[in-house]
N, C-alpha and C positions, 0 to 999 in steps of 0.2 A: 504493500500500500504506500510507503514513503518512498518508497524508488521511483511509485507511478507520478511525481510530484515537479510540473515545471521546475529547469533552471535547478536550482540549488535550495530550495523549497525545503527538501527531504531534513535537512542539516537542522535548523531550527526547532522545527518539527519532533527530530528525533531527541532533542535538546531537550524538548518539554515534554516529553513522553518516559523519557530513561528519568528523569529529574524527580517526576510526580512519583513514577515506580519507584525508586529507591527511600523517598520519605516515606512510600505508604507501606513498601513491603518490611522497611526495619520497625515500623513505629506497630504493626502486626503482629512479629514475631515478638518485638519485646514484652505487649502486650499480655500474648499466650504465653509469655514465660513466667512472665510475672516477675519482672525486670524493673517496668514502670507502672505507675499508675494511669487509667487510661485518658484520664481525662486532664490535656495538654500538659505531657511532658515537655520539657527542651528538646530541640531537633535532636542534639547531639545524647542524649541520654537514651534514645532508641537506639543507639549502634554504641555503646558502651560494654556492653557484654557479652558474650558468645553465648550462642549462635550468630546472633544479629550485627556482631562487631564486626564479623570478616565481610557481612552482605552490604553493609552500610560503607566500609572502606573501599569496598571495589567499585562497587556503584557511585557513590560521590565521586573517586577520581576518575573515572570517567567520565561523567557530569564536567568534571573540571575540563579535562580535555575537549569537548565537546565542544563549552560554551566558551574558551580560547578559539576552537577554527570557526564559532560562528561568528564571534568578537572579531578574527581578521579577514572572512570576509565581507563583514559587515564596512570594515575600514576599508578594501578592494572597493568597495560596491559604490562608498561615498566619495572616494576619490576617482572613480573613472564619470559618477556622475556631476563632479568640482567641472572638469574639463569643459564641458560646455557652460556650466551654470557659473559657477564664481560664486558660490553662496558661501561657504566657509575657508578659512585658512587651512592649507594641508597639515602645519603645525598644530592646530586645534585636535584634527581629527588623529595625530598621530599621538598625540597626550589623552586625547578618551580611548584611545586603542591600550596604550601603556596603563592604565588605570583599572579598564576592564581586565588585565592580567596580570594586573597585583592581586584583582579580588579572586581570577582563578589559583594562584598561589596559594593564597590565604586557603580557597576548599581544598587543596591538595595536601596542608599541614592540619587541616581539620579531622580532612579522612584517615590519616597516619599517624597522629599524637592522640589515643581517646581520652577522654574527659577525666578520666581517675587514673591514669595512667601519669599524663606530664600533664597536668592541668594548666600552668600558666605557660606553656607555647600552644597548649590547643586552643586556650582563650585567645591568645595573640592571633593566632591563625584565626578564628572568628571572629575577632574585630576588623581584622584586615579584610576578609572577605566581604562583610556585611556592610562596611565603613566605603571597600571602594567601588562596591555594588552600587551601593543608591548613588554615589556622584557619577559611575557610570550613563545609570539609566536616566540620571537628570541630565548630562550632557547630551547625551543621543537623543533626547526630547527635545533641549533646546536647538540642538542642530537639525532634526525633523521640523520643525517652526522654520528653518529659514531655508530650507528645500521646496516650501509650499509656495505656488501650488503646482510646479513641474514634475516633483519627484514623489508626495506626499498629500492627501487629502488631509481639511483640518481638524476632520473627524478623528481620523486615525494619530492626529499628533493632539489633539485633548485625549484620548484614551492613554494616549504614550506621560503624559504630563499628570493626569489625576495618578497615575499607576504610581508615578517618582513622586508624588505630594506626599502620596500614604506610605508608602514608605520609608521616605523620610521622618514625616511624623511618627509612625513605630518605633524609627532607629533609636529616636533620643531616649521615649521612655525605657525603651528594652536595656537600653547602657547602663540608663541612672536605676531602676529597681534592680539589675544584676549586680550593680556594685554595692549594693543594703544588705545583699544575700552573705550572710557570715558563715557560711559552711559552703563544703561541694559535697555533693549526693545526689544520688538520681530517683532513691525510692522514697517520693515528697507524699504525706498524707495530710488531710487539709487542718489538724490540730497542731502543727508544729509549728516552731516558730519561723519567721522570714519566709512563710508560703504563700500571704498574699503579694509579697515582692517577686518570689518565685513565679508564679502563677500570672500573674503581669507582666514581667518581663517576657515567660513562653509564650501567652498569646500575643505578644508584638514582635517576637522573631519567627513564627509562623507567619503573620501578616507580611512580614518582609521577603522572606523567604517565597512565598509563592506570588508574591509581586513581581518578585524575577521573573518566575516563570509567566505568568502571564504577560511580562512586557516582551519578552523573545516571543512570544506566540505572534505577538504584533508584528516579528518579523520577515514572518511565513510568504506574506504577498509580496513583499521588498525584495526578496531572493528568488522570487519565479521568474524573474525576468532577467536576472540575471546566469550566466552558467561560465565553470571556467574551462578553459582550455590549453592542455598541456602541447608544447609544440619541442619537435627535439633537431637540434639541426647537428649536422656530422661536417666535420670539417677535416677536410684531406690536404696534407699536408703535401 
């Protein structure tokens, strides 16, 4: 089905498909294991224990990888459509490129340091990801604004824009209630103490988290039209 998909379509697509799988099938297992409580652990506390540790690391760095070659040809895409338009700096678009893969970094020391494990690089790695996520998606919003209306309907760039508000907005309280949090642990029941900071801060890095994914979904039309091509030249000496 994603192969059948205009251009480079398939890429994004698979982005938000492998992405949703991986939160739903770790946060499942942890669930039936009786790992976490079901009702909104932190991302990272569903891939904390085995079983679920090994399915949550492979699956997120791929994720990461993923959303690195959608990130660059997302940067192909805006710089072959600069050449006619003149709408942004190449230098802009090569600093939101650098940006969206610091935050794949960040998910790939996410996926590899678990949460009880080295706790303060997997928090690093999760601020980093989270942190350069939303300025990602806010730059590619504002750069969709000044694409319209050759490259971009304005419909599709308020969807892209409400998506990076809320996200935004999630970012900060999820920071400020996780740094209230005085312990690390993942099995939270609701009479303990720091569980409404807990519990706060989870549901606004869920919020965030599949704001992502919903804003690459945004990017499914933008890549049908485009496709790459490898060309190999041989030179005889």
């Amino acid at each position: 089905m994603l192969c059948c998909m205009p251009g480079v379509a398939f890429v994004p697509a698979l982005l938000v498909s492998w992405s949703s799988a991986a939160f739903i099938i770790s946060y499942v297992i942890a669930v039936l294991a009786g790992h976490v409580e079901p009702l909104v652990p932190y991302i990272s506390d569903t891939g904390t224990k085995p079983p679920e540790s090994g399915v949550f690391g492979f699956m997120i760095n791929i994720s990461a990888l993923l959303a690195a070659i959608t990130m660059y040809i997302r940067y192909l895409l805006i710089e072959k459509q600069n050449e006619s338009s003149h709408f942004v700096r190449s230098s802009c678009n090569m600093f939101t490129l650098c940006i969206g893969l610091m935050g794949c970094t960040g998910m790939g020391i996410v996926a590899t340091f678990q949460e009880l494990a080295v706790p303060s690089v997997h928090d690093i790695g999760a601020l980093v990801a989270f942190g350069s996520g939303v300025v990602y998606i806010t730059l590619q919003s504002i750069i969709s604004y000044k694409s319209c209306p050759r490259w971009n309907t304005y419909f599709v760039c308020h969807i892209r824009m409400a998506i990076s508000v809320v996200s935004c907005i999630a970012f900060i309280p999820m920071i400020v209630f996780a740094s209230k949090i005085s312990m690390t642990k993942i099995d939270w029941t609701p009479d303990e103490k720091d569980y409404t900071y807990h519990f706060m801060s989870a549901i606004c890095e869920w919020t965030v988290a599949f704001g992502f994914i919903f804003f690459f979904l945004t990017f499914i039309r933008d890549f049908q039209r485009f496709s790459l091509r490898i060309s190999t030249e041989i030179h005889e000496d």
